[in-house]
C-alpha positions in Angstrom: -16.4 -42.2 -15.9 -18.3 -45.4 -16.8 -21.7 -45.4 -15.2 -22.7 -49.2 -15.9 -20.2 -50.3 -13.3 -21.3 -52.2 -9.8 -20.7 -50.5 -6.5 -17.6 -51.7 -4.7 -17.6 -51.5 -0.8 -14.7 -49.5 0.7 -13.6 -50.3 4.2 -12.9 -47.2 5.7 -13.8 -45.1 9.1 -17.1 -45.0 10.0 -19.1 -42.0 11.6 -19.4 -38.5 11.7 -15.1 -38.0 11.1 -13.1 -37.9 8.2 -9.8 -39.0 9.7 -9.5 -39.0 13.5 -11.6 -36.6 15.8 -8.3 -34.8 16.7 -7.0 -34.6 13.1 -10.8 -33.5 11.9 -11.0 -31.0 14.5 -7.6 -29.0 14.4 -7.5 -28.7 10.8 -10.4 -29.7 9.1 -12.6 -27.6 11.2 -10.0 -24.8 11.8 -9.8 -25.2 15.8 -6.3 -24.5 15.3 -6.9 -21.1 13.9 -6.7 -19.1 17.2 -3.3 -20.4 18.6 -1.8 -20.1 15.3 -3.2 -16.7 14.2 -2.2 -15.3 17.9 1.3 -16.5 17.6 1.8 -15.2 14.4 0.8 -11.8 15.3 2.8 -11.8 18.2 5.7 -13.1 16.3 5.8 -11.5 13.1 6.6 -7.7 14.5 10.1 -9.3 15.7 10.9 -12.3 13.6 9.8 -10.2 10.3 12.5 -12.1 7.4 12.2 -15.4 9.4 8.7 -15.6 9.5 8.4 -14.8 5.6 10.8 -17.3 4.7 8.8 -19.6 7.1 6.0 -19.0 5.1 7.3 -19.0 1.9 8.5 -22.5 2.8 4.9 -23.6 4.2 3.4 -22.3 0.4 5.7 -25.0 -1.1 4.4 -27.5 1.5 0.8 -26.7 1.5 0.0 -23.3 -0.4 0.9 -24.6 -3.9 0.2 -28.5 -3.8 -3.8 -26.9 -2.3 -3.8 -25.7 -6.2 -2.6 -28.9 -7.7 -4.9 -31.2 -5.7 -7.7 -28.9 -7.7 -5.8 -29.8 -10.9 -5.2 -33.7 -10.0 -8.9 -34.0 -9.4 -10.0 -32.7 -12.5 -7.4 -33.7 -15.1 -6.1 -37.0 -13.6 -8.9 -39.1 -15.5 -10.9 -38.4 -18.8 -14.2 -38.8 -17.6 -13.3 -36.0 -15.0 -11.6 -33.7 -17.7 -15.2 -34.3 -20.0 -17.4 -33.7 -17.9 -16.1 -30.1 -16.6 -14.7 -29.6 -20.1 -16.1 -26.1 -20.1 -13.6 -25.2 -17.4 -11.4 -27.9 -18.0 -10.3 -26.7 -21.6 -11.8 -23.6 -22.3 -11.6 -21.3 -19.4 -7.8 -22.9 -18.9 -7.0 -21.6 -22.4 -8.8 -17.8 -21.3 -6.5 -18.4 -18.1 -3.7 -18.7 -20.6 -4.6 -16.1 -22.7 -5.2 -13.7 -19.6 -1.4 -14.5 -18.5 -0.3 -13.6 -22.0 -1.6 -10.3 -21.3 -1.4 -9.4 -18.1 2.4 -9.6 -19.2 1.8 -7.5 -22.3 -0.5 -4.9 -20.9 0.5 -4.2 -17.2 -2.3 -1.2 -16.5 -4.2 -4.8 -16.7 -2.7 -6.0 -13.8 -4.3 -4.4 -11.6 -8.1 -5.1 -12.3 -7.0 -9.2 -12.6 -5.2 -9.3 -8.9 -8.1 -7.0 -7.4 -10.3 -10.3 -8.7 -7.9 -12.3 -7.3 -8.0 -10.4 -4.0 -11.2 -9.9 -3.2 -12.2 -13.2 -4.4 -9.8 -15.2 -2.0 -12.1 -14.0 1.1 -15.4 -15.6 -0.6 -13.6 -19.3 -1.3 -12.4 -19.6 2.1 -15.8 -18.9 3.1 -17.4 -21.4 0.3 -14.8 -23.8 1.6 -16.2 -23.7 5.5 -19.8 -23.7 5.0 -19.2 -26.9 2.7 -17.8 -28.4 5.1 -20.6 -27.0 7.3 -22.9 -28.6 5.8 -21.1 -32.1 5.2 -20.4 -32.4 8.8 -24.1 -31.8 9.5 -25.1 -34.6 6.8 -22.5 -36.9 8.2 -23.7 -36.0 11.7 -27.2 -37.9 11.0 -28.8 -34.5 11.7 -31.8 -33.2 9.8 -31.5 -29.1 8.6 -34.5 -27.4 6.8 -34.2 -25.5 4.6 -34.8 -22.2 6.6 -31.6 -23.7 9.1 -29.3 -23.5 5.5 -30.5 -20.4 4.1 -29.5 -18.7 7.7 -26.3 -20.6 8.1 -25.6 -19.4 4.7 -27.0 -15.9 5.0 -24.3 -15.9 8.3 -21.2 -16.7 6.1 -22.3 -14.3 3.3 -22.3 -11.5 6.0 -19.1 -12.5 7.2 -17.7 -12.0 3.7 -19.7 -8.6 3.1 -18.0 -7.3 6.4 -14.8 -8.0 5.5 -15.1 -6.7 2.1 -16.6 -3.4 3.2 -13.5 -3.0 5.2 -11.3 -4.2 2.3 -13.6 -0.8 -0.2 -12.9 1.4 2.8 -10.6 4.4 2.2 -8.1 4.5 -0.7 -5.8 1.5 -1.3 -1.9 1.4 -0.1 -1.3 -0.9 -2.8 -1.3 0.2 -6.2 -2.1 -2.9 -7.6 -5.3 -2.9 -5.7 -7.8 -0.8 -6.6 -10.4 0.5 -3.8 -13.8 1.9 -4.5 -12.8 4.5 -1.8 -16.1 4.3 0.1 -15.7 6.7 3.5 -15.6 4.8 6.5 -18.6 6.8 7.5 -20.8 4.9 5.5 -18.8 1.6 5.9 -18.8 1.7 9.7 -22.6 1.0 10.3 -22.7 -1.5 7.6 -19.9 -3.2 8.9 -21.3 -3.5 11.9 -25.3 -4.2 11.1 -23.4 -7.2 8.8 -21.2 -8.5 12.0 -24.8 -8.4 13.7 -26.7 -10.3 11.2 -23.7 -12.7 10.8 -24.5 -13.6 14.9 -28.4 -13.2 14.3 -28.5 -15.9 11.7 -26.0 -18.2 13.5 -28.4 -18.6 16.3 -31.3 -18.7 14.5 -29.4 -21.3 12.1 -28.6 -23.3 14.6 -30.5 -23.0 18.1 -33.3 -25.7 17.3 -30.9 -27.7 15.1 -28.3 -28.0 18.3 -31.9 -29.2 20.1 -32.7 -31.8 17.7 -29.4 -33.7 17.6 -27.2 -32.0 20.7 -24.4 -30.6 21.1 -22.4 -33.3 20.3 -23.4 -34.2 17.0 -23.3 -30.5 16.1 -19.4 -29.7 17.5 -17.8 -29.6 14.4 -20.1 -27.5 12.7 -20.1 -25.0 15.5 -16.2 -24.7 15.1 -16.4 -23.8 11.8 -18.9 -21.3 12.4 -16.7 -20.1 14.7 -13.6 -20.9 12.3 -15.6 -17.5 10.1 -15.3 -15.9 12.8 -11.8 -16.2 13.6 -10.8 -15.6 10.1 -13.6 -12.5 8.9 -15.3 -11.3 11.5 -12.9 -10.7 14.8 -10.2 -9.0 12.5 -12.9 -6.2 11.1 -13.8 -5.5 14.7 -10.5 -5.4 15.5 -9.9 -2.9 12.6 -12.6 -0.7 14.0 -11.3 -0.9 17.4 -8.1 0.6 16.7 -8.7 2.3 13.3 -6.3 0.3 11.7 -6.9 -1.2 8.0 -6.8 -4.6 6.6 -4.5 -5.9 4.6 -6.2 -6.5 1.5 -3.6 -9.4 1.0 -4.1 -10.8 4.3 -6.0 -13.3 3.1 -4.1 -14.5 0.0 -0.7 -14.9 1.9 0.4 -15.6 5.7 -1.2 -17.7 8.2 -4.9 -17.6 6.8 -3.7 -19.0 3.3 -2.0 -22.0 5.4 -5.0 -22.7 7.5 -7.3 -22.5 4.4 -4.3 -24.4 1.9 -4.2 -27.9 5.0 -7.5 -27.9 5.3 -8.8 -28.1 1.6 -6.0 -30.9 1.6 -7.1 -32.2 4.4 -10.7 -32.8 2.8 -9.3 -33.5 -1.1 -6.6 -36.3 0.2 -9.7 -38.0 1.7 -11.7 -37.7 -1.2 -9.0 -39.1 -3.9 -8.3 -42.2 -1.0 -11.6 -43.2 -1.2 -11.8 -42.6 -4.9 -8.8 -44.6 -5.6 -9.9 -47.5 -3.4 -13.5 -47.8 -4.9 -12.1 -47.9 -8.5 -9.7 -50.9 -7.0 -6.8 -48.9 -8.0 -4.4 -50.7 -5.3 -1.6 -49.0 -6.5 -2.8 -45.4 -5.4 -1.0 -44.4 -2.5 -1.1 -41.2 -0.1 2.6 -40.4 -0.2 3.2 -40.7 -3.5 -0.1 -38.6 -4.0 1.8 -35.5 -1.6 4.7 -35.8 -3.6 2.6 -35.5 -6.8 1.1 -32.1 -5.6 3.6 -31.1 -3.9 5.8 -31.3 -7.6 2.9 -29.9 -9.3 2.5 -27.4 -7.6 5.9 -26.1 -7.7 5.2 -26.4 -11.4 2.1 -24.1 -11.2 3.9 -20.9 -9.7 7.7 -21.5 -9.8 9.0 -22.1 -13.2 6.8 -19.7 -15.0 8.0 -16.5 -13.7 11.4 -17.7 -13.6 11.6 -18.5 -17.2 9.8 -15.4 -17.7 12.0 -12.8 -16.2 15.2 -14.9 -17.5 14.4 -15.1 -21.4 12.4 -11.9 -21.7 14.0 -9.8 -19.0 10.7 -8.9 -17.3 10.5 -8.3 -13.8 9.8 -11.2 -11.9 8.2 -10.1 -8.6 5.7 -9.0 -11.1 5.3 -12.5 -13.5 5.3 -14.2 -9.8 2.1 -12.1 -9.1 0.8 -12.3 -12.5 0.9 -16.3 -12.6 -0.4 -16.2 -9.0 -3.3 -14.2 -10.0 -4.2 -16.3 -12.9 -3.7 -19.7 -11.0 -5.8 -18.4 -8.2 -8.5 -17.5 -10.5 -8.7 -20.9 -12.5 -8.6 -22.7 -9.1 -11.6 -20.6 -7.7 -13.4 -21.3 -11.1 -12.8 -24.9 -11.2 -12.9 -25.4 -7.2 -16.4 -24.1 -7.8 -17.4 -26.9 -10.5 -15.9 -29.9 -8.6 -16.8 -29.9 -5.1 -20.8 -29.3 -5.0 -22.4 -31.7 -2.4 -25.2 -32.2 -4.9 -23.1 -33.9 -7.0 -24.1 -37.6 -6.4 -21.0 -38.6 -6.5 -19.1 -35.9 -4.1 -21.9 -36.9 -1.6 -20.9 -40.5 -1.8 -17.2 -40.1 -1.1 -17.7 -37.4 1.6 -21.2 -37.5 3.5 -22.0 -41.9 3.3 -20.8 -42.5 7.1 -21.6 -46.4 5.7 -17.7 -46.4 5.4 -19.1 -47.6 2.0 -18.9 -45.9 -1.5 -20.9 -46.6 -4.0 -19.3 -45.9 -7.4 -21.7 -45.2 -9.8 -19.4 -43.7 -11.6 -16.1 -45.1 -12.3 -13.2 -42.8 -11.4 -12.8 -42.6 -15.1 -10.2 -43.9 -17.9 -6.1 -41.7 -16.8 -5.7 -39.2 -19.5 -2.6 -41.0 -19.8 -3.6 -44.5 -20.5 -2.0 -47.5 -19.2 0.7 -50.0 -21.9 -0.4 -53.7 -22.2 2.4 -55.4 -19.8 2.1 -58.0 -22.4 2.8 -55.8 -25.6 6.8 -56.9 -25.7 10.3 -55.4 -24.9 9.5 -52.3 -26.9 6.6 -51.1 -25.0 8.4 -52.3 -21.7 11.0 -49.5 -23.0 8.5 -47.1 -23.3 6.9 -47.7 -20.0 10.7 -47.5 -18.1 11.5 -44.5 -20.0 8.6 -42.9 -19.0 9.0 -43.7 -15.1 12.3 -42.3 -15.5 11.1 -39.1 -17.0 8.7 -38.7 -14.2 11.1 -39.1 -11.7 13.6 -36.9 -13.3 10.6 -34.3 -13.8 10.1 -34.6 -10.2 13.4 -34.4 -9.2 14.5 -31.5 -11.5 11.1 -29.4 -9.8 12.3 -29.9 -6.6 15.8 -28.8 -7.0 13.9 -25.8 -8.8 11.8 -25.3 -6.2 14.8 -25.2 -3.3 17.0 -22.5 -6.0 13.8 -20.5 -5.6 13.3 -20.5 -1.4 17.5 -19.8 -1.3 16.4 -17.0 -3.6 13.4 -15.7 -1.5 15.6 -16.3 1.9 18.7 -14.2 0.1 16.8 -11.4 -1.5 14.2 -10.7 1.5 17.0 -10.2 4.4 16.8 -6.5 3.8 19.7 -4.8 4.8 21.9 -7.9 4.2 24.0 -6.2 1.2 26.0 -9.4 0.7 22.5 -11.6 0.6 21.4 -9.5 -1.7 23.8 -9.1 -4.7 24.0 -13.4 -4.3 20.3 -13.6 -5.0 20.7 -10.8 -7.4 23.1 -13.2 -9.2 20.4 -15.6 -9.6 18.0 -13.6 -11.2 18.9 -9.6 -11.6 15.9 -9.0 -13.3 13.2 -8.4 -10.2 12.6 -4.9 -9.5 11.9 -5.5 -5.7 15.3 -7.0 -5.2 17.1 -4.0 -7.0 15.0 -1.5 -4.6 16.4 -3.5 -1.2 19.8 -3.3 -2.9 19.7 0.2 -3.5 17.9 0.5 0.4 21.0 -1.2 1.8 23.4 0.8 -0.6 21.7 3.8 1.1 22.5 3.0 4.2 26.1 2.1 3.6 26.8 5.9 2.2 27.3 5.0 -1.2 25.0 6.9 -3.2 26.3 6.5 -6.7 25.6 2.6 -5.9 21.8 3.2 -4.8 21.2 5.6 -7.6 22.5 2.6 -9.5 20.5 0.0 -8.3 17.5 2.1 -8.6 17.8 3.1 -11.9 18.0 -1.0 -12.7 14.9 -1.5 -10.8 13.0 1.0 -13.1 14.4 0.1 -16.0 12.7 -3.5 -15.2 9.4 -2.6 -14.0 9.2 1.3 -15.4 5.4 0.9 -14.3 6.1 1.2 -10.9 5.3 4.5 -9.6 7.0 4.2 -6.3 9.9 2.9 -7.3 10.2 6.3 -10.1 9.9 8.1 -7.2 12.6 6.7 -5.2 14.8 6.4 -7.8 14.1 10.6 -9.2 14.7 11.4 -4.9 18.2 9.5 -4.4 19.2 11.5 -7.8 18.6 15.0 -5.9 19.5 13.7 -3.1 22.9 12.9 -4.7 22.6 16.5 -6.2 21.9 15.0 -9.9 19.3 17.7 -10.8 19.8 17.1 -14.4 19.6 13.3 -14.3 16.2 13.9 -12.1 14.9 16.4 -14.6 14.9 13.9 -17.3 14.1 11.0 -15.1 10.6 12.7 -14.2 10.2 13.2 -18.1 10.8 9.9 -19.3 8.1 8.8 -15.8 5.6 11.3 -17.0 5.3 9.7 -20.3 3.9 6.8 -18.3 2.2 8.6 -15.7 1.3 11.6 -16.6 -1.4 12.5 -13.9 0.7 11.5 -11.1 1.0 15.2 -9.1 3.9 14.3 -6.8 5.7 14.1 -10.2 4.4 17.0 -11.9 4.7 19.0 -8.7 8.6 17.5 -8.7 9.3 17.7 -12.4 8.0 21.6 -11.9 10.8 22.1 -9.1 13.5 20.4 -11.0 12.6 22.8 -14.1 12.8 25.9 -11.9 15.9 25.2 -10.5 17.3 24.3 -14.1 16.4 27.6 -15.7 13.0 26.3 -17.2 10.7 29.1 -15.6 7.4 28.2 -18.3 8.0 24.3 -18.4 8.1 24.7 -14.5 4.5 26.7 -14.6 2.9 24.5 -17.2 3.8 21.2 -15.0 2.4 23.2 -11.7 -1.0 23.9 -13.2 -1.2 20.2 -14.9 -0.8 18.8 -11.2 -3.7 21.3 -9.8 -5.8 20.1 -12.9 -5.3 16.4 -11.8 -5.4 17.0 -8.3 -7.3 20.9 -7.0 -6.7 19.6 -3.8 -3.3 19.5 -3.3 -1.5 22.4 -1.6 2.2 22.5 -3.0 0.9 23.3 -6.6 -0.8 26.3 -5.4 1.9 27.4 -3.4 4.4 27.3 -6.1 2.2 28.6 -8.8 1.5 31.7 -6.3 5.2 32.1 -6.1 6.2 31.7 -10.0 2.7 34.6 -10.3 4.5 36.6 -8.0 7.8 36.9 -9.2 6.0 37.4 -12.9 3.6 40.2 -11.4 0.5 38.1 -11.8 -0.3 39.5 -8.7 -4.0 38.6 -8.7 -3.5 35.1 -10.1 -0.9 35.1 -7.3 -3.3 35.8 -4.5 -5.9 33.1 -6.0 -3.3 30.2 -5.3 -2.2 31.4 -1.8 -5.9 31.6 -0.9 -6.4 28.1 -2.3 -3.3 26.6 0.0 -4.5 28.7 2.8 -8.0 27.7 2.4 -6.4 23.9 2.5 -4.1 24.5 5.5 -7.3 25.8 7.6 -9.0 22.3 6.2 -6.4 20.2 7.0 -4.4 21.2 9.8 -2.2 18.2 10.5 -1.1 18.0 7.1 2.6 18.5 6.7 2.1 19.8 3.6 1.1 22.9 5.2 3.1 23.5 8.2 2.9 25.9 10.4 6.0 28.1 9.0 4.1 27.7 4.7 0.7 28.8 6.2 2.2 32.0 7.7 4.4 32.7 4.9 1.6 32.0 2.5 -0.5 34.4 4.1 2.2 37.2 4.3 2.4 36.6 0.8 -1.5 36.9 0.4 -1.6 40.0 2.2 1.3 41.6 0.2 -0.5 41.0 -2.8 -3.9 42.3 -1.6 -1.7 45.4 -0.5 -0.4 46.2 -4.3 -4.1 45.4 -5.6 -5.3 48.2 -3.3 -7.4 45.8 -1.2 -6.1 47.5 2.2 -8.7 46.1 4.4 -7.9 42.6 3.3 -4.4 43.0 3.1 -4.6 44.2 7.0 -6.4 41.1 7.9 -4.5 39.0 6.1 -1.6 40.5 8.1 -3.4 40.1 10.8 -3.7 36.1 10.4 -0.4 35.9 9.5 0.6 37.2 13.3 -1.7 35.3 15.0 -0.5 32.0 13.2 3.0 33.1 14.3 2.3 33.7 17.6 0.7 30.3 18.1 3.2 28.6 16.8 6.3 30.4 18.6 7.9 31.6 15.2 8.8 35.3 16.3 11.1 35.8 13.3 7.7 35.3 10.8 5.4 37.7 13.2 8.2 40.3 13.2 8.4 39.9 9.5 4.2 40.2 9.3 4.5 43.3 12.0 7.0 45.7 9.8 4.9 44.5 6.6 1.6 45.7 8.3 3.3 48.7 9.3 4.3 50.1 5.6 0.1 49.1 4.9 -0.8 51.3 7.9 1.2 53.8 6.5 0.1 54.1 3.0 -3.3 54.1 4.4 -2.6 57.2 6.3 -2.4 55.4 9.8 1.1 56.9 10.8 0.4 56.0 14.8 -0.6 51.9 14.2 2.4 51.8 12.0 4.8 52.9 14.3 3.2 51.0 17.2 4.1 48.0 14.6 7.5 48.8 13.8 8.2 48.4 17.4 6.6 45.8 18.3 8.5 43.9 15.2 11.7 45.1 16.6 11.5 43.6 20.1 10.4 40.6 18.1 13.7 40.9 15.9 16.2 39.9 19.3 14.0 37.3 20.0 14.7 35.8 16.4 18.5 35.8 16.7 18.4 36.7 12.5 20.7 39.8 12.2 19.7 40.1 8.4 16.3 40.5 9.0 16.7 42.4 12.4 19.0 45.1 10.0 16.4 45.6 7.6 13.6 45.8 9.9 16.1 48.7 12.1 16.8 50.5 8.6 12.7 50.6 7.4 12.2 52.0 10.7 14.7 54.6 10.5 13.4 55.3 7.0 9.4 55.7 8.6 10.7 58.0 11.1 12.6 60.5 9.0 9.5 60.4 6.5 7.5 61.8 9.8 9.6 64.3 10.8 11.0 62.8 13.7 14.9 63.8 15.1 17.6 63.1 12.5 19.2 61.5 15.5 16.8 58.7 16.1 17.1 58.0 12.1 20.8 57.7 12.5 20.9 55.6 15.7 18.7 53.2 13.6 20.4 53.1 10.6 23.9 52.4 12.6 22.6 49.8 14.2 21.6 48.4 10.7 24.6 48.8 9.2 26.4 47.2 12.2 24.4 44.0 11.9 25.0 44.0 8.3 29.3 44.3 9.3 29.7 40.5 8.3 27.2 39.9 5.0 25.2 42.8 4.1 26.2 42.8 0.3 24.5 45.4 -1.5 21.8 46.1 1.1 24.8 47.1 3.6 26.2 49.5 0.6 22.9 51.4 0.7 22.1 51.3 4.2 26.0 52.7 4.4 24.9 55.3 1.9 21.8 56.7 3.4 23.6 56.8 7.4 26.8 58.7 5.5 23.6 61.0 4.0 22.3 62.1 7.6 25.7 62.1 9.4 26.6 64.9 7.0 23.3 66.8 8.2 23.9 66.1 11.8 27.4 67.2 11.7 29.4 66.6 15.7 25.7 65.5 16.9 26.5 62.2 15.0 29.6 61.7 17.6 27.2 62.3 19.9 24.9 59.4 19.0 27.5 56.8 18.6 28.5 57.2 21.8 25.3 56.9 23.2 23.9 54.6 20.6 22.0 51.8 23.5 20.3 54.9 24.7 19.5 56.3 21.4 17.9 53.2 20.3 15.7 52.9 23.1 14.4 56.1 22.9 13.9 55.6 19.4 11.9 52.0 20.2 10.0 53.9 22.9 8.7 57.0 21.5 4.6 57.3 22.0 2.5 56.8 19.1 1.3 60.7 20.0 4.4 61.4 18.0 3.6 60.7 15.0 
């Protein structure tokens, strides 16, 4: 900028607005925000592919050219580009460095976008109380100090509230990370922050509304209440119905929109009134829009496109990368530009004279103007250039329209046709391989979505969810040995994921890999102690091994979770009273009868509240052989019978057969009629007729055994078998 220059008088609107009341109030001060942000919620639930390819149009519009009017401002003169060189040049070249590798080290990614994501929140607000405050100035009105330190404390509370919400919990999205704080904690900060963010509103503004009115001080008020619209009603609407933010809420959708129009709401005023105080009378408004609008199509479209296409790296991730790193520079340099200290800022945007003093000129264009005069060969120069400006224009444009058919094809979910054309344009983007394989899915074809999902790891292999997906279609497909070395190749790159250890461990059990199966089991309770399944499969693998007392350790451990956690599926009703069954038979063979008998005990009353009278029967007959062993002949037969009435409840002739069989077994041990035995083991033996296998051989062997005792009393007993058996279920515990 040259600072020796006269001030030049620009004729422009006077007063307190910007453009027009109307104008300044709908967008510039965000009175729009509630209309909009109510029919977006109501429309998005039902209109969910039209509405993002609605606003992924609107970024082209307003989203992206919001980022170029930051560049224009800073780079489009040299005085400009000088005097925020430090941000300018060198934190543009960390910017590009940082893209490099983000794209070379993905376990980056996630610490950039979290930057990115959390930092979004804090420009909006930066952006509103600036405008606060120019409003104010331009109002005439006079704030101390103590006024602007509460106004401000009031937007940094609005901020803080929102990001409490956004560290609340874990994070849905793995590429933002979450401090995890419990909403206990969160829950009275949040709302002791939504309390001061009212406190220091009023106190901000009560005597400064009495000094100049109500009128002068409208549109400040509607940006105040623009923060609240946009930070503070959604976190009380989160705590109202316990339902979490978004974290990306505010980097995408209607709020980037609202925020996007109004910063070029403010910057197209700004560069007018630049332009026209440097005399530059060729500057004009359109042809400014259709210089951000190109630029910014440059800033996020071609990157990631040439990205993905000449290295074959995904580009839903490059798009995110780039957007990340764009976003950042923009908050950084956003930051330097537009200070109302700045003399100059102050002049263009607070002087209600209609008059702008320039100081300062505008500056000397980084690309400096040809002599008109300096002959035919510079006249060449100067055409070729206009038409390599308009064929840089025109070639973004048509880039930026391939890329919205792209979004529009590859985000109608379900549309397999859609799909595979946008897949045609680009096959390398993970995302769009997973909605192919989804729509494969639903279409039968298996091999396909197996397929598809192996493409969509092979591009992004960091992408945990997508592993997953792509190792369940396999089994689900019955590919146990493709899934088995799918979870080995993912568990090079995560290996402390427990879903996948816990899954890897099943896939090497069922593959005839007994110690790899084990090993994987005890890795996932290392990573994770409080997860349930590895417990419960380690207990079994113990089990069948004779571990008994490591066994009983793991089936405490799930138990001990299910009684934490009772709406857990992982521990459903029908796994808690197995697992204490289990417990119980273990504590039995380690001679720990009294808590093998509770055990037992919990195991019945867990069936009985949940209506599984197949599982109590099952607990009954095993507490019966404990009560025996422990010399309790009477409570063991009072269980045996109370099992068996169980058993026709269950309608599981298997299980009725053995339970008939053990109880013929008990009662020839005690000395009870031969008869009763027999009518017992018949019974068994019929309900074995159709697949007994081996246990109907011996149950067949053992009745042949006390036929031959009872001799013509066993004709006896078939014939009266119905009676026999009820005697047999009926006999007083005095008995025994």
């Amino acid at each position: 900028m040259s600072t020796g220059a006269d001030s030049i008088p620009v004729s422009l609107p006077t007063g307190q607005w910007i453009y027009r009341p109307w104008l300044d109030f709908l967008v510039g001060c965000g009175a729009w925000s509630a209309p909009l942000l109510a029919i977006a919620t109501w429309l998005t639930p039902s209109h969910t592919h039209a509405w993002a390819v609605a606003f992924y149009l609107l970024a082209i519009l307003f989203n992206y050219p919001h980022f170029m009017a930051t560049i224009y401002r800073a780079y489009h003169t040299r005085a400009e580009f000088e005097k925020y060189k430090i941000v300018t040049l060198h934190v543009t070249l960390l910017m590009v460095l940082t893209g490099v590798l983000l794209h070379a080290f993905y376990w980056l990614l996630p610490w950039v976008f979290t930057l990115y994501i959390c930092w979004s929140p804090w420009h909006y607000t930066g952006q509103n109380y600036g405008l606060l405050m120019m409003f104010v100035r331009r109002s005439g009105a006079t704030m101390t100090s103590d006024e602007r330190r509460w106004i401000r404390a009031a937007f940094v509370a609005a901020y803080l509230m929102l990001l409490a919400s956004f560290q609340t919990g874990g994070s849905a999205d793995p590429l933002i990370l979450s401090l995890g704080v419990p909403a206990e904690f969160t829950l009275p900060a949040r709302l002791v922050l939504g309390t001061v963010f009212v406190g220091s509103l009023l106190l901000g503004f009560r005597r400064l509304i009495l000094r100049s009115g109500w009128r002068a001080m409208a549109a400040p008020l509607t940006l105040a209440l623009t923060q609240f619209l946009w930070f503070v009603l959604p976190t009380l609407l989160e705590l109202h119905a316990a339902h979490q933010i978004p974290q990306t809420r505010y980097s995408s959708g209607i709020l980037a929109v609202l925020h996007s129009a109004q910063y070029l709401w403010i910057t197209s005023y700004y560069q007018q009134r630049e332009a026209r105080a440097a005399s530059q009378s060729g500057w004009r408004m359109a042809t400014y829009f259709l210089t951000l609008i190109a630029g910014g199509i440059a800033l996020f479209i071609p990157g990631p496109w040439l990205v993905s296409r000449v290295f074959h790296f995904d580009f839903t991730t490059s798009f995110l990368i780039f957007t990340a790193v764009v976003n950042i520079h923009h908050f950084v340099l956003d930051g330097k530009l537009w200070k109302l200290r700045d003399s100059r800022v102050a002049s263009m945007l607070v002087d209600r004279s209609g008059k702008a003093r320039v100081s300062e000129r505008a500056g000397t264009p980084l690309v400096r103007p040809i002599n008109a005069g300096a002959g035919p060969w510079f006249g060449s120069r100067i055409r070729s250039l206009a038409v390599f400006r308009v064929s840089l224009v025109t070639l973004l444009f048509l880039w930026g329209g391939m890329d919205q058919v792209h979004f529009a094809l590859g985000t109608d979910e379900g549309n397999l046709s859609a799909l595979l054309h946008a897949a045609r344009l680009n096959p390398y983007d993970s995302t769009l391989q997973a909605r192919i394989a989804l729509a494969e899915g639903k279409e039968g074809r298996k091999y396909e979505e197996v397929a598809a999902l192996t493409r969509a790891v092979a591009i992004n292999p960091h992408n945990a969810a997508l592993q997953h997906a792509c190792a369940r279609a396999m089994i689900e497909d019955g590919l146990y040995a493709e899934a088995y070395d799918h979870y080995a190749k993912m568990l090079g790159i995560f290996p402390r994921d427990p879903d996948a250890l816990v899954n890897y461990g099943l896939l090497a059990a069922r593959l005839g890999h007994p110690d790899v199966a084990m090993a994987s089991w005890e890795k996932a309770e290392q990573v994770d102690p409080k997860q349930p399944n590895p417990h419960l499969y380690l207990a079994e693998a113990l089990d069948q091994k004779g571990k008994v007392t490591e066994a009983a350790r793991h089936w405490k451990a799930f138990l001990q979770f299910a009684a934490a956690h009772p709406d857990d599926p992982a521990a459903g009703a029908r796994q808690q009273i197995s697992a204490a069954i289990q417990l119980a038979d273990d504590e039995s063979r380690l001679n720990h009868a009294g808590a093998a008998s509770s055990s037992y005990l919990t195991a019945i009353a867990l069936a009985q509240h949940a209506g599984d009278a197949e599982l109590e029967s099952l607990a009954l007959v095993h507490l019966a052989d404990l009560q025996e062993k422990t010399g309790d002949a009477k409570s063991a037969a009072h269980s045996y019978q109370r099992g068996l009435a169980l058993d026709e409840k269950a309608a599981d002739p298997r299980s009725e057969a053995l339970d008939w069989f053990n109880y013929g077994q008990f009662l020839r041990r005690h000395g009870l009629p031969e008869e009763l035995a027999y009518a017992c083991f018949l019974r068994a033996e019929g309900l074995m007729a159709e697949n007994g296998g081996d246990d109907r051989e011996t149950v067949k062997s053992i009745r042949r055994q006390v036929e031959s005792h009872l001799g013509k009393k066993a004709v006896a007993v078939r014939t009266n078998l119905p009676t026999m058996l009820a005697r047999a279920t009926q006999l007083p515990t005095d008995s025994f």
